[in-house]
ZAMARGU-4260 file (C-alpha; in steps of 0.2 Angstrom, whole numbers, plus 5000, padded with zeros to 4 digits):
<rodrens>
0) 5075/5239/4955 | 5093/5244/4946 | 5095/5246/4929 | 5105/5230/4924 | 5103/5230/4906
5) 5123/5234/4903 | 5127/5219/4913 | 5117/5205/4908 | 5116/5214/4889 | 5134/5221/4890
10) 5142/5229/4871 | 5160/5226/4880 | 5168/5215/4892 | 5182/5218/4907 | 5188/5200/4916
15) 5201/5202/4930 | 5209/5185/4934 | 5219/5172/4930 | 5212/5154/4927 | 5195/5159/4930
20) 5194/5174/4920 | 5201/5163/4904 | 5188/5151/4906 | 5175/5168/4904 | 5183/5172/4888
25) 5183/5156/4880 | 5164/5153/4885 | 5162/5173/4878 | 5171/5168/4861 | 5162/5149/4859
30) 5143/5157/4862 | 5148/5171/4847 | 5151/5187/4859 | 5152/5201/4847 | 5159/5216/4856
35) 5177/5218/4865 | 5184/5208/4880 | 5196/5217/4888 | 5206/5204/4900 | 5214/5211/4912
40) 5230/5201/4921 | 5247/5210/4926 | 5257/5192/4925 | 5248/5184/4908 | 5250/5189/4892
45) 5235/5184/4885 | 5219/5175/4891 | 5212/5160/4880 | 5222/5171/4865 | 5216/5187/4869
50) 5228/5201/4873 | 5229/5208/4892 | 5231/5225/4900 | 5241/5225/4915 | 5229/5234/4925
55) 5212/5243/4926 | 5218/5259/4922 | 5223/5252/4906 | 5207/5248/4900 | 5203/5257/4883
60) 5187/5262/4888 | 5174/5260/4900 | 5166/5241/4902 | 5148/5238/4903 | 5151/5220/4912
65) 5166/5215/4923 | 5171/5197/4928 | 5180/5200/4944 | 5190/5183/4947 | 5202/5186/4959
70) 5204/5182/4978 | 5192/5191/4990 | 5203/5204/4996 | 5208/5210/4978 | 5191/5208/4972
75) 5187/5224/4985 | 5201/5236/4977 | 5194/5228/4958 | 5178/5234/4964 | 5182/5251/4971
80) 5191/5254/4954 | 5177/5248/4940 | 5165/5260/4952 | 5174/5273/4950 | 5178/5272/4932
85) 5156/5270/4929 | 5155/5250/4925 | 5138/5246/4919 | 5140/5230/4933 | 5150/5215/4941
90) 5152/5198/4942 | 5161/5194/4958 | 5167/5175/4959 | 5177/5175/4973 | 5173/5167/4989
95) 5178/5169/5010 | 5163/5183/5013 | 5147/5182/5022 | 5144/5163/5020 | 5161/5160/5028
100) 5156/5172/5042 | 5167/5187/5036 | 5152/5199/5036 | 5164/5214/5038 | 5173/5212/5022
105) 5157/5209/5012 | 5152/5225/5020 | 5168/5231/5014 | 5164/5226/4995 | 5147/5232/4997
110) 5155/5251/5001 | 5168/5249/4988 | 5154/5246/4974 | 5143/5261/4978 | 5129/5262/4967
115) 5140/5250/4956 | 5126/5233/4954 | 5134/5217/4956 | 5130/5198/4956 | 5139/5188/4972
120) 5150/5186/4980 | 5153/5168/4978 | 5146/5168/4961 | 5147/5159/4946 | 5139/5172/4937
125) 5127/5172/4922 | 5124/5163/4906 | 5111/5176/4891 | 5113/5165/4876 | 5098/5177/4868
130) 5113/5191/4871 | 5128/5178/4864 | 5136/5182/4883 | 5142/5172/4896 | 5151/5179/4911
135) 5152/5161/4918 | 5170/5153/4922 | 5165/5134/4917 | 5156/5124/4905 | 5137/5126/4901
140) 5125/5118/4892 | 5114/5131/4889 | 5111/5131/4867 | 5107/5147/4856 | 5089/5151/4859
145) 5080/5167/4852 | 5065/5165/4865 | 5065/5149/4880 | 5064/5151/4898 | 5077/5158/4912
150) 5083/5151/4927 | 5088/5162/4944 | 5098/5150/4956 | 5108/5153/4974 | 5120/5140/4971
155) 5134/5142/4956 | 5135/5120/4954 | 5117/5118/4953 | 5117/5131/4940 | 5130/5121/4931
160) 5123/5104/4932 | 5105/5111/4928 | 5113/5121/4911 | 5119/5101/4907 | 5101/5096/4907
165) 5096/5084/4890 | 5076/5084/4891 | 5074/5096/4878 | 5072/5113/4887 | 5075/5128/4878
170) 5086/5136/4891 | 5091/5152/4888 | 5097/5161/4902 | 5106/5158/4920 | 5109/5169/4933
175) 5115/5163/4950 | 5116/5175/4962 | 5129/5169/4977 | 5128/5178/4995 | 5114/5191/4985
180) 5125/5206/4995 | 5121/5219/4978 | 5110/5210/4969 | 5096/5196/4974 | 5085/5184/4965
185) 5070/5196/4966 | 5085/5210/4954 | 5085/5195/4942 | 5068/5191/4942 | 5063/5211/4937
190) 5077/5211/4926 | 5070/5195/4915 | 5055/5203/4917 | 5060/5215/4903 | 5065/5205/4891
195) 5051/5196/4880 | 5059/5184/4874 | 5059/5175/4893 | 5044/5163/4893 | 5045/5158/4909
200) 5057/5158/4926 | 5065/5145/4937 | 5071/5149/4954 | 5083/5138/4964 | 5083/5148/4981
205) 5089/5142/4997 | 5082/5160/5005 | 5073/5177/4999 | 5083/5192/5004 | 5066/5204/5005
210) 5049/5198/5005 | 5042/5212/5000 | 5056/5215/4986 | 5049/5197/4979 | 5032/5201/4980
215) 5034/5215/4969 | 5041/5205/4957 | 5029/5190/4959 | 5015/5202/4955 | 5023/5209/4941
220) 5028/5193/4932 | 5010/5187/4936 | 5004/5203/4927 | 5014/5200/4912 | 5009/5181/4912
225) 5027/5173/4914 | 5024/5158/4925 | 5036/5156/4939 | 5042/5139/4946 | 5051/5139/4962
230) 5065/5124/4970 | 5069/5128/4989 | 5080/5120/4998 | 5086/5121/5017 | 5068/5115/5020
235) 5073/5102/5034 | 5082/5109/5049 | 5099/5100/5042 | 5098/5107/5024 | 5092/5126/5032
240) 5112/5124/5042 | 5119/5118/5027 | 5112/5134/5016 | 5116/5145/5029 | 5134/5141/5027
245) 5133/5140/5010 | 5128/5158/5006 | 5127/5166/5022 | 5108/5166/5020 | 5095/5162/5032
250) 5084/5148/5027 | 5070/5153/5038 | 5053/5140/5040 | 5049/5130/5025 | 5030/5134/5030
255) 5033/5153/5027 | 5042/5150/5011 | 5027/5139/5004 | 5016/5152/5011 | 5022/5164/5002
260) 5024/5156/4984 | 5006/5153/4987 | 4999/5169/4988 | 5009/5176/4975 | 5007/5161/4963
265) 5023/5154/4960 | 5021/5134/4959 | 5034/5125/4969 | 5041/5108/4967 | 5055/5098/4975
270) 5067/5091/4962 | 5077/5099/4949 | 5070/5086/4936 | 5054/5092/4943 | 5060/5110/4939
275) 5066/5108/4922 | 5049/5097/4917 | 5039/5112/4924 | 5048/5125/4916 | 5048/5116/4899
280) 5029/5114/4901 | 5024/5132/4905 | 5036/5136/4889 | 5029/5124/4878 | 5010/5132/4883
285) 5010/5141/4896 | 5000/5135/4913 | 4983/5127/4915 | 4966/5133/4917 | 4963/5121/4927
290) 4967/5102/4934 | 4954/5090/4924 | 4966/5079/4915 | 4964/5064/4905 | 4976/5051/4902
295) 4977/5037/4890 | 4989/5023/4886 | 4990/5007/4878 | 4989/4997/4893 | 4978/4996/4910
300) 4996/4993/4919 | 5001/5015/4913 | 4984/5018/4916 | 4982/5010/4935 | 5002/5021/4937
305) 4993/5035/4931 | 4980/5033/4944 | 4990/5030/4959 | 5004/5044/4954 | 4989/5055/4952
310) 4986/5053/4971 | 4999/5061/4973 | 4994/5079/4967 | 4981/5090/4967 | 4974/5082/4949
315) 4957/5077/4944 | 4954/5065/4932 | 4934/5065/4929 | 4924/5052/4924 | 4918/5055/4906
320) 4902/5062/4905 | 4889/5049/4895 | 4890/5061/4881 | 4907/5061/4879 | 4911/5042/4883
325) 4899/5038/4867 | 4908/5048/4855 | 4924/5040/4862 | 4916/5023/4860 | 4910/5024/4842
330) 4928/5025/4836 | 4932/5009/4843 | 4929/4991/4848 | 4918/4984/4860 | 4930/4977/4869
335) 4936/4993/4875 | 4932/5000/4892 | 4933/5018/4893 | 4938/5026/4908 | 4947/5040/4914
340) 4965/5036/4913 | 4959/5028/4899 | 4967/5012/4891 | 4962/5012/4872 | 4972/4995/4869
345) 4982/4992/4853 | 4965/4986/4841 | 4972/5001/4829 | 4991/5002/4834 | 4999/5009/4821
350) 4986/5015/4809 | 4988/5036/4813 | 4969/5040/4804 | 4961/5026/4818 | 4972/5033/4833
355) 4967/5051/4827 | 4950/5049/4827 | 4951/5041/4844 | 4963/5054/4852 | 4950/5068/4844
360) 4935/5061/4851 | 4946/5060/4868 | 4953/5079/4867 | 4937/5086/4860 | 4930/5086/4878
365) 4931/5098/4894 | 4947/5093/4902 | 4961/5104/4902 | 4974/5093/4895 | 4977/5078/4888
370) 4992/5065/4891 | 4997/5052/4882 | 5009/5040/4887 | 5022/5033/4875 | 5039/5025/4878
375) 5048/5021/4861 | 5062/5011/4858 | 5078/5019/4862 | 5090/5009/4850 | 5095/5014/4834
380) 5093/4992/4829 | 5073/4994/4834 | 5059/5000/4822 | 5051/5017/4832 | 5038/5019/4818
385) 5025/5013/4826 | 5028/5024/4843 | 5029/5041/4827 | 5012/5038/4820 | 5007/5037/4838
390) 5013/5051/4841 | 5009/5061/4824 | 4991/5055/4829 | 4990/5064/4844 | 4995/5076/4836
395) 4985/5076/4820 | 4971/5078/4834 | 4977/5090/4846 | 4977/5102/4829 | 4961/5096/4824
400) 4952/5101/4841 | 4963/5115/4847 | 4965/5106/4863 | 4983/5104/4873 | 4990/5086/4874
405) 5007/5083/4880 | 5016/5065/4878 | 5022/5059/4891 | 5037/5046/4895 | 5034/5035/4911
410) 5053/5031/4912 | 5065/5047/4906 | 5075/5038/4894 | 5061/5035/4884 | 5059/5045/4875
415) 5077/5050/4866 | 5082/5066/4859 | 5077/5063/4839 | 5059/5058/4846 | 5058/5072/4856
420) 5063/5084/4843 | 5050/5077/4830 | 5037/5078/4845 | 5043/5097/4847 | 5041/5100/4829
425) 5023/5093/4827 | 5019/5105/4842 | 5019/5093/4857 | 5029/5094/4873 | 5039/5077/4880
430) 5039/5077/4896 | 5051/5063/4903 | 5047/5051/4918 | 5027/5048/4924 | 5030/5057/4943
435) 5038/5071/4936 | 5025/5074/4922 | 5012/5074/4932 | 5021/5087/4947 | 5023/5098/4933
440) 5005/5099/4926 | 4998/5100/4946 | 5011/5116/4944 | 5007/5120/4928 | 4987/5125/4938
445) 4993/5131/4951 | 4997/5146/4940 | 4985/5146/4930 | 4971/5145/4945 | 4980/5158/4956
450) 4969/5177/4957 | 4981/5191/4965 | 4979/5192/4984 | 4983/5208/4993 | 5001/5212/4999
455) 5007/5203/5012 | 5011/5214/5029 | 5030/5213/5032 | 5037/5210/5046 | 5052/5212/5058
460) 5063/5201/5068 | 5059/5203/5088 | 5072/5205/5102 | 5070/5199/5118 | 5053/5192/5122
465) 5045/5184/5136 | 5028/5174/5139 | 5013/5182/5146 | 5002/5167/5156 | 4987/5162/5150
470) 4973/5173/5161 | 4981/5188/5155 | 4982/5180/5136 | 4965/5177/5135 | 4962/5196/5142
475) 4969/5203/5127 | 4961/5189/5117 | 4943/5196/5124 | 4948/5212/5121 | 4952/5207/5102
480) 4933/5199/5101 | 4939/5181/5103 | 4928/5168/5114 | 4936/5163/5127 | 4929/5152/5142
485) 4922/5162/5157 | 4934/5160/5171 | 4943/5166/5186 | 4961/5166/5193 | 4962/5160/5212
490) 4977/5156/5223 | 4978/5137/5228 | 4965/5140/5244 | 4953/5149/5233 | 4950/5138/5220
495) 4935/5128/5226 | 4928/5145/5230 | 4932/5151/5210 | 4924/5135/5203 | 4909/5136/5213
500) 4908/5156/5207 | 4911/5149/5189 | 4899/5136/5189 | 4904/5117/5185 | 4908/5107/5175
505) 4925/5117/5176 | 4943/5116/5168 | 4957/5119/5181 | 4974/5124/5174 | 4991/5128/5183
510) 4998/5145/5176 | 5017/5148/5172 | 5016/5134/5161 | 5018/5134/5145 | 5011/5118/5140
515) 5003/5112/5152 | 4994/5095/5146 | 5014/5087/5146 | 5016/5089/5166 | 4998/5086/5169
520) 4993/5103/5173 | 4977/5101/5165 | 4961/5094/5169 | 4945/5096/5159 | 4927/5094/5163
525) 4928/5092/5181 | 4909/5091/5190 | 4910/5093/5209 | 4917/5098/5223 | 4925/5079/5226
530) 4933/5078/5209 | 4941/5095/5209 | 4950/5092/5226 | 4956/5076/5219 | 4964/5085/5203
535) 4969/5099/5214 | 4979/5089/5224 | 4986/5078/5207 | 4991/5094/5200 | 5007/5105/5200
540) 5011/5118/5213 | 5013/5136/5206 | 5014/5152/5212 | 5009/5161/5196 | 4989/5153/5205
545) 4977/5144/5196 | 4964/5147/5179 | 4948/5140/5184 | 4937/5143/5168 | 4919/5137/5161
550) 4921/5119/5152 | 4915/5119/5134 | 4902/5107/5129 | 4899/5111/5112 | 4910/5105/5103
555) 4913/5096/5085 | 4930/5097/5082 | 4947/5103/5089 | 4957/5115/5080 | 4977/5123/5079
560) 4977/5143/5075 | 4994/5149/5079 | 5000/5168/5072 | 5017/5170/5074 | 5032/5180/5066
565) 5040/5170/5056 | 5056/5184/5047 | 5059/5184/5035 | 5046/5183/5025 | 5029/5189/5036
570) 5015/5184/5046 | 5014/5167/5047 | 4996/5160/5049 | 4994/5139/5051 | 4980/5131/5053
575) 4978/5113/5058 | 4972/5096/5066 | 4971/5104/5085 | 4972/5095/5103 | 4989/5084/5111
580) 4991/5075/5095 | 4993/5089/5084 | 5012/5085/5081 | 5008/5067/5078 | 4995/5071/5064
585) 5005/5084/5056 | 4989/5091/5050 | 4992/5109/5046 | 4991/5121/5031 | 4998/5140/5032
590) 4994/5158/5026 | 5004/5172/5026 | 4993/5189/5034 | 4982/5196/5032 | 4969/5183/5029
595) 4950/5184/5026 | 4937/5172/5031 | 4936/5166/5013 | 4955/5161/5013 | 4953/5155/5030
600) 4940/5142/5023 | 4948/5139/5007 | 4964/5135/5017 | 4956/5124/5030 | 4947/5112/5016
605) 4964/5109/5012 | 4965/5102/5028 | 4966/5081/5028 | 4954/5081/5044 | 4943/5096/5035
610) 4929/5082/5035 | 4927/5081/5054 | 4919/5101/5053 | 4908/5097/5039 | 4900/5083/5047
615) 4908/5068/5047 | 4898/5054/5046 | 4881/5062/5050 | 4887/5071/5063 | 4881/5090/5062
620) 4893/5102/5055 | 4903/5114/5065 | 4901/5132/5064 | 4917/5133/5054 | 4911/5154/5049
625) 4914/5156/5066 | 4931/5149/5067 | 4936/5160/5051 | 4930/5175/5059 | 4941/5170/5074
630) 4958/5169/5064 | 4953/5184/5056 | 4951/5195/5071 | 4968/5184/5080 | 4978/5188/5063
635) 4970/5207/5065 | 4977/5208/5084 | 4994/5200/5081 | 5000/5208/5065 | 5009/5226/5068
640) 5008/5224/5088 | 5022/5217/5099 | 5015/5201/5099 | 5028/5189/5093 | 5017/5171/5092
645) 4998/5168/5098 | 4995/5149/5097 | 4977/5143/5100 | 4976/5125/5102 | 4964/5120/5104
650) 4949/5130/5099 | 4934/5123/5102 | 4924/5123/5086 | 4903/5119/5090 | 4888/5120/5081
655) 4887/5136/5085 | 4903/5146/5090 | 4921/5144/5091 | 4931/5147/5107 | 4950/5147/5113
660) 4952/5136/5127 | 4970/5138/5128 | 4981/5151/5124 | 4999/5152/5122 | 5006/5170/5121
665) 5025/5175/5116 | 5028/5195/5117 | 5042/5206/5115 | 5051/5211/5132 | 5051/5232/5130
670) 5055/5233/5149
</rodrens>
């Protein structure tokens, strides 16, 4: 990774440009910039009061960051020039390359800045209030922070509108990162990396320029323990055309992405309120332990929210244990139930030594956080007292008990700004609006649970490819130790002949077809002689002949195991709800390769129809050791060879076995 200290921690400052390099300056002078800013405009006699030069060579020395604010075409011969002269880095703002389709003249800039590290093009640039520098041509909300988290983004107005946050997160840096033709998010994530004061990192991506180059970042931060949430958009085929206009970048599968934040640890979420919510909980405490949360509130209303937003997450919120509900019980009434989300009524509302003592006996058991809900009067003609010794309580007991507790406002504006900062300073974090709150604790584990995987393999784009038919795809499945049914191919005359060979009941399949239940070129479990002369004859002609295979009868459930390319981020591995319906059930989870049995299992309990293998409803279990070793020895076969996707759908899964009955093989055409 390049050494960007001098441009993200410049002692001197060069902006080229007219309107937009003024607005650098002034956003330089306002945060408190100490060191020289050099503008630089052969028509202007000073920027925002700040004397220009007339040209580059004029310069009185050598900048450590440069603002290049000029049209695309000039910002090539600017680039050329602060290479040459040894810039620490650039910022390039200008617009009309890659994401415009002009891929030559980003090449062009590319050649012109040598070794020269840049942000952009089509960058807004970056934001280090811990530095006093902003190399940012608009307004930003980002405060003076000596410590607080960073956000890496893809999209300059997102940037903007995100630094205009008001829930009270202590954002201290912004880095966007335009068409990424220098510099990418994963640059900016090692570069943050460096700097201690960063307590956790954002990412608003709408594509990763290298897998691997992210990976090595993602372990890293991991290592270090700074938390990384991630917002990625061009998920839906309509937002991944929009991104790849917007930047030039291509969005790739939504699956791959979540695949890959998943093994390196990096929570996702879908919102930027989400994203702000999450990052000001990692950097009020870091991540979670684990997911056992307990909720209280004043009312069985919150509490019944709480419940049904949980649903929506991954949290558990346990039943007390007896031991536990007693000592919760003897500091209050009898007429309170406890439960878990737990509504302790308002018998000792406003009295903070009774709510304390409540709230301790709460925290002091073995969840990993505790949530209180409080919405407090946001007028300045109402009394919020009540709502602070509520809040002073919780707090009184989450420093009693050395447990985390957040408070938590079901509507944002709840919870204004002088109640937040007295909830800051008595050590708790606000988070604002019920959903939001409780995506960011399900994030908040999902870090803290993650264990290092190894890397994932890389991959490369295919060329020309071409489908193998199915006899020949289960050949090389046989070869790679996968069941597959006994069977025969036989031209149309020779089929009774083949299933009499095989042995009934058989399944008769037209080859050439790539899927073949959709044109009724499938039939499954025939018995006899009769029945197969009536599906023979119901059945698609081909010339590619006929699969007449061994029917499987054990079987418990059907499954979906598809290995595919998937660039640019790896081996793609899904695992799903299997048979014709599989669209319709949307059932599917996904791994990036290599895999191992134990993440094939982990990944298929996941699974909303993991039940039916481990035996739904009395029914014996499925030999779901089987199946893992199956994926495990198709993800073997496929990863590194010139197979571009194996889908498997179904296999088979019995009491004893797993077997592909049908086999859809995509390779690349070397002829």
């Amino acid at each position: 990774m390049p050494d960007l200290s001098r441009l993200l921690a410049p002692s001197s400052i060069a902006v080229v440009g007219g309107a937009a390099a003024e607005r650098v300056v002034r956003q330089c002078v306002k945060l408190g910039f100490q060191g020289p800013i050099w503008p630089v405009n052969p028509t202007r006699s000073d920027l925002a009061g700040v004397a220009c030069l007339p040209s580059l060579d004029d310069l009185p020395g050598v900048p450590d960051a440069v603002f290049l604010g000029v049209n695309r075409h000039a910002t090539v011969h600017a680039m050329e020039a602060i290479s040459r002269m040894g810039a620490g880095g650039a910022v390039c703002y200008g617009s009309g390359f890659a994401e415009t389709g002009h891929d030559d003249l980003q090449a062009e800039l590319l050649a012109a800045a040598g070794t020269l590290p840049f942000f952009g093009p089509n960058c807004y640039g970056f934001v280090n209030t811990f530095d006093r520098i902003a190399l940012w041509p608009d307004e930003h909300g980002c405060g003076r922070h000596e410590r607080g988290v960073a956000i890496v983004s893809q999209s300059g107005n997102v940037a903007v509108n995100l630094t205009f946050q008001q829930r009270g997160l202590r954002l201290g840096s912004m880095i966007t990162v335009g068409n990424q033709a220098s510099l990418g998010s994963d640059d900016a994530i090692a570069a943050l990396l460096d700097d201690d004061r960063i307590t956790a990192i954002g990412l608003f991506l709408e594509a990763v320029r290298d897998a691997q180059q992210f990976a090595d970042v993602a372990e890293r931060a991991a290592a270090k323990g700074v938390p990384i949430v991630a917002l990625q958009t061009g998920r839906s085929e309509a937002g991944a055309t929009i991104a790849n206009s917007h930047t030039g970048s291509m969005a790739g599968r939504a699956a791959a992405y979540d695949a890959l934040f998943t093994r390196y640890g990096v929570a996702t979420v879908r919102t930027p309120a989400e994203l702000l919510e999450t990052l000001k909980l990692l950097d009020g405490g870091g991540s979670l332990s684990g997911r056992r949360v307990v909720s209280m509130s004043c009312s069985g209303g919150e509490a019944s929210l709480v419940a049904d937003r949980g649903d929506d997450t991954k949290l558990v919120f346990e039943p007390f244990t007896p031991e536990h509900r007693s000592r919760i019980e003897s500091t209050l009434t009898e007429l309170v139930t406890v439960s878990n989300p737990f509504d302790y009524h308002t018998f000792m509302w406003g009295d903070r030594a009774a709510m304390a003592g409540t709230f301790g006996a709460v925290l002091a058991g073995p969840h990993d956080v505790t949530m209180l809900l409080l919405d407090a009067p946001p007028a300045t003609d109402n009394d919020p007292t009540a709502w602070y010794v509520a809040a002073d309580a919780l707090a009184d007991a989450a420093e009693a008990t050395g447990r985390r507790a957040v408070v938590v406002g079901t509507l944002a504006e709840c919870i204004n700004e002088p109640f937040r900062r007295h909830l800051g300073a008595r050590g708790l974090t606000s988070l604002l609006g019920l959903s939001e709150a409780l995506i960011a604790l399900d994030a908040a584990a999902t870090i803290g649970e993650h264990s290092p995987h190894s890397r994932h393999a890389a991959v490369i784009a295919p060329g020309a490819t071409r489908l193998v038919d199915e006899a020949a795809a289960k050949q090389r499945l046989a070869a790679a130790g996968i069941s597959v049914p006994a069977g025969r191919v036989a031209e149309h005359q020779a089929v009774p002949a083949a299933a009499a060979d095989v042995g009934y009941p058989i399944t008769l399949k037209a080859l050439g077809l790539a899927h073949k239940s959709e044109v009724g070129a499938v039939k499954v479990g025939i018995r006899n002689g009769e029945e197969l002369a009536i599906a023979l004859a119901a059945m698609p002609r081909t010339t590619a002949g006929y699969l007449v295979e061994a029917t499987v009868t054990d079987v418990v459930a059907e499954v979906l195991v598809t290995v595919r390319r998937d660039p640019p981020i790896g081996w793609l591995v899904s695992l799903g709800f299997g048979g014709v319906t599989t669209e319709l059930w949307n059932d599917v989870t996904h791994l990036l390769a290599p895999v191992t049995t134990d993440d094939v299992k982990a990944a298929l309990r996941t699974l909303r129809s993991a039940p039916l293998l481990t035996g739904f409803r009395g029914r014996p279990p499925a030999d779901v050791t089987a199946l893992a070793e199956l994926v495990v020895r198709l993800t073997d076969a496929v990863v590194g060879s010139d197979l571009v996707e194996v889908e498997l759908n179904p296999v088979l899964v019995g009491h004893h076995g797993a077997t592909a009955v049908d086999a859809l093989m995509i390779v690349e055409d070397l002829r």
